[in-house]
C-alpha positions as CSV (number, residue, x, y, z in Angstrom):
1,X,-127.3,-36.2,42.8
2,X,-124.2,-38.1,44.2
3,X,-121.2,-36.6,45.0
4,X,-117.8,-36.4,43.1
5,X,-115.3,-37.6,45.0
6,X,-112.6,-34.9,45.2
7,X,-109.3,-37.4,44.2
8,X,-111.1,-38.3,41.0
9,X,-111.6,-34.4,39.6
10,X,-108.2,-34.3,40.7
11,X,-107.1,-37.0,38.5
12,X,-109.7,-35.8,35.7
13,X,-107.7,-32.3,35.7
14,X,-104.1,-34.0,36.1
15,X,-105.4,-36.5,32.7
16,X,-106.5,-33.2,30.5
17,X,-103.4,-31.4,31.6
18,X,-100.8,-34.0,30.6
19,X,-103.5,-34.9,27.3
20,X,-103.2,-30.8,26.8
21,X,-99.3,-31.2,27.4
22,X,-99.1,-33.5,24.9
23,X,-100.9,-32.0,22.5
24,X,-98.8,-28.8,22.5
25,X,-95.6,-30.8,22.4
26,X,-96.7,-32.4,19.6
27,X,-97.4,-28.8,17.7
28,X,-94.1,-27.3,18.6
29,X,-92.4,-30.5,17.0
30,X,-94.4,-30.6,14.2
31,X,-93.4,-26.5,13.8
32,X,-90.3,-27.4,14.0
33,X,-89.0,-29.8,11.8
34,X,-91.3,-28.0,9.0
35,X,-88.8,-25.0,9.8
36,X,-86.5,-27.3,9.3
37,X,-87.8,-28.9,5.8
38,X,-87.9,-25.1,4.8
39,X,-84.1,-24.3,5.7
40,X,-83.2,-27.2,4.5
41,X,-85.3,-26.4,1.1
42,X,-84.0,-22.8,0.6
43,X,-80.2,-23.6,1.7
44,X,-80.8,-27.0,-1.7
45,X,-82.2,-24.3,-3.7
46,X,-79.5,-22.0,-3.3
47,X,-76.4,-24.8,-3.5
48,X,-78.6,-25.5,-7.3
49,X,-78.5,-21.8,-8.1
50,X,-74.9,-21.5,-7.5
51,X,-74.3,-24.2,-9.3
52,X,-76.2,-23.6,-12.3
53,X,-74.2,-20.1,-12.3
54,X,-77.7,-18.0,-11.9
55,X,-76.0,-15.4,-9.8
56,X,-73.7,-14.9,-12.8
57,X,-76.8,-13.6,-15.0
């Protein structure tokens, strides 16, 4: 069986970490801007409402 050379499991973990890192980044961005399209959609919806006099009813 040969032998792993310690520097390259080193490297290995370091790659997964930063592909992990990544990843993750990617998911809290994604999270956010859909908060964002929500605000966004509830703060439209309301402006409509208003206009539309609904809150009058």
């Amino acid at each position: 069986m040969a032998m792993i050379p310690q520097q390259a499991t080193e490297d290995d973990a370091g790659a997964l970490r930063e592909q992990r890192r990544r990843i993750v980044l990617r998911h809290v961005r994604s999270r956010a801007a859909s908060r964002l399209a929500r605000r966004s959609a509830v703060i439209r919806t309301a402006v409509l409402l208003r206009s539309i006099g609904y809150h009058e009813r």
